[in-house]
VEXSENU-654036 format. One record per residue (C-alpha): chain; x, z, y; residue in three letters. Coordinates in steps of 0.02 Angstrom, whole numbers, plus 50000, padded with zeros to 5 digits. Each point is the difference from the previous one (the first is absolute). Example, Ala and Ser with C-alpha at 12.3 -4.5 7.8 and 13.67 -1.06 7.14 Angstrom:
{pt 'A',{50615,50390,49775},'ala'}
{pt 'A',{50069,49967,50172},'ser'}
This chain:
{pt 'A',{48768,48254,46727},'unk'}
{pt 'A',{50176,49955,50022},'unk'}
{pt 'A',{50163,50112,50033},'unk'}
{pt 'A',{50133,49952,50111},'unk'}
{pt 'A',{50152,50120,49987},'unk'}
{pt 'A',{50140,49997,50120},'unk'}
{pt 'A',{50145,50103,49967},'unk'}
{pt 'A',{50087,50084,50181},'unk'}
{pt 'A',{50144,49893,49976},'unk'}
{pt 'A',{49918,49828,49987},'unk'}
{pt 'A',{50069,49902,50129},'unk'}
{pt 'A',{49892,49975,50178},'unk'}
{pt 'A',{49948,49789,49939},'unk'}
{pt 'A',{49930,50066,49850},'unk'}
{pt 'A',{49899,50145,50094},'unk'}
{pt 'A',{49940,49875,50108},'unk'}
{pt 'A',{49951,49860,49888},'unk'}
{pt 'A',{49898,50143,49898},'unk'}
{pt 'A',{49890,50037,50189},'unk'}
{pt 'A',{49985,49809,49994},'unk'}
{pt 'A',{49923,49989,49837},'unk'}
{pt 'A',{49887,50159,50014},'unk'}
{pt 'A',{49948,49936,50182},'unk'}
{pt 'A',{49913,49835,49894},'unk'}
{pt 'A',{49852,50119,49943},'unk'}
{pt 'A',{49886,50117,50110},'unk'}
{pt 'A',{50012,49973,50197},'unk'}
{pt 'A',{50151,49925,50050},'unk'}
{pt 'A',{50128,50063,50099},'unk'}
{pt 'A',{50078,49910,50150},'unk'}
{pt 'A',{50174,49940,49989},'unk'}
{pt 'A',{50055,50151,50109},'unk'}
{pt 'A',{49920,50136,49895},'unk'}
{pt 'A',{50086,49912,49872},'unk'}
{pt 'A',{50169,50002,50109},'unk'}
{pt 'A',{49962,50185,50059},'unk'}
{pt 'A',{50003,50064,49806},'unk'}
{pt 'A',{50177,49909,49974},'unk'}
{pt 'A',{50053,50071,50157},'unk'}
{pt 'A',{49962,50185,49957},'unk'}
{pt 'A',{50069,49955,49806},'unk'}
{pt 'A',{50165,49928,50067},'unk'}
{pt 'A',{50031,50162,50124},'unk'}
{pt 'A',{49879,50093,50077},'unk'}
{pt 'A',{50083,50056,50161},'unk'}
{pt 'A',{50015,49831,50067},'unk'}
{pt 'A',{49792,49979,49949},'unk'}
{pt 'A',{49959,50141,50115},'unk'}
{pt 'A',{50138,49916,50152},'unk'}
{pt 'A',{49892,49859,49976},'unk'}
{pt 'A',{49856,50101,50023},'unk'}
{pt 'A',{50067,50100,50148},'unk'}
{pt 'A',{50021,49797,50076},'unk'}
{pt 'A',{49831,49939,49974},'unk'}
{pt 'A',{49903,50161,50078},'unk'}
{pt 'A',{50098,49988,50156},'unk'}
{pt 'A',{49903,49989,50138},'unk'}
{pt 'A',{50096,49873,50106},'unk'}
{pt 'A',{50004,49869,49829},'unk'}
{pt 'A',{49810,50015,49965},'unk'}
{pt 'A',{49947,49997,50194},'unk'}
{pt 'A',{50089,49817,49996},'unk'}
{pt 'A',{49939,49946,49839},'unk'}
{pt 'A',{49824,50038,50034},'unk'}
{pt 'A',{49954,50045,49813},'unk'}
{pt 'A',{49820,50032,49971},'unk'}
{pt 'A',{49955,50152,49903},'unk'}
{pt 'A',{49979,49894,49854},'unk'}
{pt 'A',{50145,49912,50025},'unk'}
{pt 'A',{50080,50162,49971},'unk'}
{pt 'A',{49909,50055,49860},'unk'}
{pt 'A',{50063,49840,49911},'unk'}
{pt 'A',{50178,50032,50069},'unk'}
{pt 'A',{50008,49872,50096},'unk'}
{pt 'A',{50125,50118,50110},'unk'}
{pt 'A',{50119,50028,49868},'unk'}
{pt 'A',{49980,49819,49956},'unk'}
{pt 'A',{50079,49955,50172},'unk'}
{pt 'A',{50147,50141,49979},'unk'}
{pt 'A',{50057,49912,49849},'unk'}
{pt 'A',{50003,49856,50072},'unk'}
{pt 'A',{50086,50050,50162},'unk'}
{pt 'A',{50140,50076,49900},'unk'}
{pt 'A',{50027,49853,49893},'unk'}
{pt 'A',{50002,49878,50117},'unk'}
{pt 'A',{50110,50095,50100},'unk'}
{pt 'A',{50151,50049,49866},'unk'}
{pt 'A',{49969,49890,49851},'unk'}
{pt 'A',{50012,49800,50030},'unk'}
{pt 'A',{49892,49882,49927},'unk'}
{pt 'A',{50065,49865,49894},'unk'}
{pt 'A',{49865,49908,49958},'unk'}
{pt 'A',{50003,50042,49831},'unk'}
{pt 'A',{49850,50117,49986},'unk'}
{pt 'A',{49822,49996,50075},'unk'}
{pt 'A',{49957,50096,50125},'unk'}
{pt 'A',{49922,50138,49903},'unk'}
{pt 'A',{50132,50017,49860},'unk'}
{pt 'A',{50143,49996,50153},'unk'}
{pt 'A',{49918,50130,50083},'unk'}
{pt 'A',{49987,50099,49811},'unk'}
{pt 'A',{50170,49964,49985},'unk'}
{pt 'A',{50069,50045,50173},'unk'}
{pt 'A',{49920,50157,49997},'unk'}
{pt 'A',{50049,50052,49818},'unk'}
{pt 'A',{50174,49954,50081},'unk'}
{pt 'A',{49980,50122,50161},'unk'}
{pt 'A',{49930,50129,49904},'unk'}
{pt 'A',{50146,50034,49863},'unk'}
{pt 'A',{50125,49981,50149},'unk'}
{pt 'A',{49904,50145,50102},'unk'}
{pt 'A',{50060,49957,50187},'unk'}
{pt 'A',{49883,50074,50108},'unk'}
{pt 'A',{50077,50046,50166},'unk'}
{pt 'A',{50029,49858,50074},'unk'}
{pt 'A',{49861,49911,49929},'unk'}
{pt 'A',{49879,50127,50074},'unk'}
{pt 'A',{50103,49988,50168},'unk'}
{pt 'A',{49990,49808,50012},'unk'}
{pt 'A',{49789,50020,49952},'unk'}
{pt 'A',{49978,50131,50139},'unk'}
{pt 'A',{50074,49905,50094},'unk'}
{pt 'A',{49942,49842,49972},'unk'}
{pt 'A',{49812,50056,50028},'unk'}
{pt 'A',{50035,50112,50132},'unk'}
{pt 'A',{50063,49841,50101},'unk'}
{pt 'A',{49843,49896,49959},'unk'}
{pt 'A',{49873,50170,50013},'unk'}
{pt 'A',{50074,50025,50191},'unk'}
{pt 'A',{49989,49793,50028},'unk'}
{pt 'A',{49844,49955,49948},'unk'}
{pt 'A',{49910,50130,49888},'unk'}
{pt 'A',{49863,49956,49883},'unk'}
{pt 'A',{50050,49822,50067},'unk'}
{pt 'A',{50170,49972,49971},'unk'}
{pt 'A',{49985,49877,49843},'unk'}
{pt 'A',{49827,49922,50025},'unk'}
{pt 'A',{50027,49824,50046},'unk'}
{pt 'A',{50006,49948,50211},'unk'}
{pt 'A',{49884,49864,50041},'unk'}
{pt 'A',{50021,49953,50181},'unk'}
{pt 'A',{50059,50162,50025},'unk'}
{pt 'A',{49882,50123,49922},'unk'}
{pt 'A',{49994,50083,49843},'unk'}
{pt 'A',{49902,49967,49860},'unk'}
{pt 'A',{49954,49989,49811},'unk'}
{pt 'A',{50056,50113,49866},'unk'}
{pt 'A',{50189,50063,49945},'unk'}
{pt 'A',{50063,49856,49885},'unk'}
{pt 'A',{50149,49995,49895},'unk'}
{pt 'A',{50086,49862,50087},'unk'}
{pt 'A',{50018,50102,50174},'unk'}
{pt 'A',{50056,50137,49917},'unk'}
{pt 'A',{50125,49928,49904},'unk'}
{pt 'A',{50058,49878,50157},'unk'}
{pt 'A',{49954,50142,50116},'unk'}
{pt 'A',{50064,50205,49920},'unk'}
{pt 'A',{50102,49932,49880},'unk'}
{pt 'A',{50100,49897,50140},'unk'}
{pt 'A',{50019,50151,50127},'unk'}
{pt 'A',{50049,50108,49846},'unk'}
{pt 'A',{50140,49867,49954},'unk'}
{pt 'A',{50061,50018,50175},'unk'}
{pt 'A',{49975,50185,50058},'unk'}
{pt 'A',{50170,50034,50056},'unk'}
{pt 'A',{50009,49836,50104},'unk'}
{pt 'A',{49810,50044,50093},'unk'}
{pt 'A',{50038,50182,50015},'unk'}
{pt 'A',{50158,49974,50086},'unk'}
{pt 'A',{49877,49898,50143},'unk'}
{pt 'A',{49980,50064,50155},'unk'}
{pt 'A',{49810,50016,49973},'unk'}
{pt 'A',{49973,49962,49820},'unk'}
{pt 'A',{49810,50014,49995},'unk'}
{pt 'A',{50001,49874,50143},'unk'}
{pt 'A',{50105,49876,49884},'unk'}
{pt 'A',{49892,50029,49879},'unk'}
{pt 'A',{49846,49959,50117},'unk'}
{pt 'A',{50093,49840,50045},'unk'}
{pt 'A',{50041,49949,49818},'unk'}
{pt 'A',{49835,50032,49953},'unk'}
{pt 'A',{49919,49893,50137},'unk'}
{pt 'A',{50115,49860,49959},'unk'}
{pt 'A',{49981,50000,49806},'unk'}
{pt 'A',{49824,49955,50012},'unk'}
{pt 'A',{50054,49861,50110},'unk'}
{pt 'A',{50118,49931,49876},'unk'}
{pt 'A',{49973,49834,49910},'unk'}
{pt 'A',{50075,50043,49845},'unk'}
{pt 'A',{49873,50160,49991},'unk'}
{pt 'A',{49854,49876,49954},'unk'}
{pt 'A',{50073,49954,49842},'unk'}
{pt 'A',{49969,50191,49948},'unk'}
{pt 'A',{49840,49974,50000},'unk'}
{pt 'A',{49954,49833,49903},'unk'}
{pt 'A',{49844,49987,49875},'unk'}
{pt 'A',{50071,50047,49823},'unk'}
{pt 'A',{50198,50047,50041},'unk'}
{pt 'A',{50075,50087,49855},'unk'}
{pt 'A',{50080,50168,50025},'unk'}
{pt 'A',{50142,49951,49938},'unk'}
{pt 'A',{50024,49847,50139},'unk'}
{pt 'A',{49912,50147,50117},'unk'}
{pt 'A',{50127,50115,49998},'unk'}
{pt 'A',{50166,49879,49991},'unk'}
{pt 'A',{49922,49962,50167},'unk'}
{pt 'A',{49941,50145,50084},'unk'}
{pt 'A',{50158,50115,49977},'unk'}
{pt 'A',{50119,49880,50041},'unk'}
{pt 'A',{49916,49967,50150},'unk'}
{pt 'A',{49947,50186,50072},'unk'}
{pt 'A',{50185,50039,49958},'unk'}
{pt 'A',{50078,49858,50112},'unk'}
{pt 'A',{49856,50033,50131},'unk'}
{pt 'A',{50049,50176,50032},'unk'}
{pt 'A',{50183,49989,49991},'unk'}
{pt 'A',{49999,49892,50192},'unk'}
């Protein structure tokens, strides 16, 4: 049997390369159980903000996450990635996975919460009162349907987010929102979201760009 010591100050990379490397054996955890340990290890406050985020009511009601789903944290999966895509831009550099390690590493040591958890409650407040359990499963000819995918959400929550100053000031903002949603799925740039075998990486260089222009008019 092997012995892996880690003294308190080892720095958070090495922490987390150690989880990687004990995760190889046994049953695997997912890359957010993985991302949840670093989380807590880099400052524990911010883990349980995150936590406080992802058993909202408002949040889980739109993403429609099965009890399973949650077991896996498939909830705190999409808080990570809310709050990266939303503060931390994406240069390409990274995959997918390792930018959202990264990101969150990065909002965790800088521990800004209040206006983070303003622009979430807000955010899924807006798309709770416009569309529910529906707001970010795609339209097809003008009805709901399929699963929550990573595409609308980063086109879709991560857009309003972006703009939440600009759609609150609205006369009616969960009417705009309504509107914007209709439209996306109308788009023809929104198809290329969705092609057979897209990277992540091309993915998201797409989708956040685009949500953030589409909510900001």
């Amino acid at each position: 049997m092997s012995v892996e010591i880690l003294k308190r100050p080892s720095d958070n990379a090495t922490k987390y390369d150690l989880f990687q490397r004990l995760n190889a054996g046994g049953i695997a955890a997912n890359a957010q159980e993985l991302r949840n340990c670093i989380i807590i290890m880099v400052n524990g406050p911010y883990a349980a903000f995150m936590r406080g985020l992802a058993e909202s009511q408002p949040f889980l009601t739109v993403l429609s996450a099965s009890e399973d789903q949650i077991e896996k944290q498939r909830h705190m999966e999409y808080v990570s990635r809310f709050l990266v895509h939303t503060y931390v831009p994406y240069d390409g550099r990274l995959d997918v996975e390792e930018f959202i390690d990264e990101g969150v590493v990065t909002l965790a040591t800088a521990n800004e919460t209040n206006q983070a958890a303003v622009t979430f409650n807000a955010t899924f407040n807006l798309l709770h009162q416009a569309y529910g359990e529906n707001a970010l499963r795609r339209f097809q000819n003008g009805v709901p349907a399929g699963r929550v995918g990573l595409a609308a959400f980063e086109s879709i929550a991560v857009g309003i987010a972006r703009n939440i100053a600009y759609i609150q000031a609205k006369s009616d903002p969960t009417q705009y929102v309504r509107q914007r949603i209709n439209g996306f799925w109308q788009a023809p740039d929104v198809q290329n979201f969705f092609t057979a075998g897209l990277r992540g990486t091309i993915r998201i260089q797409r989708t956040v760009p685009f949500g953030t222009a589409w909510f900001a008019t």
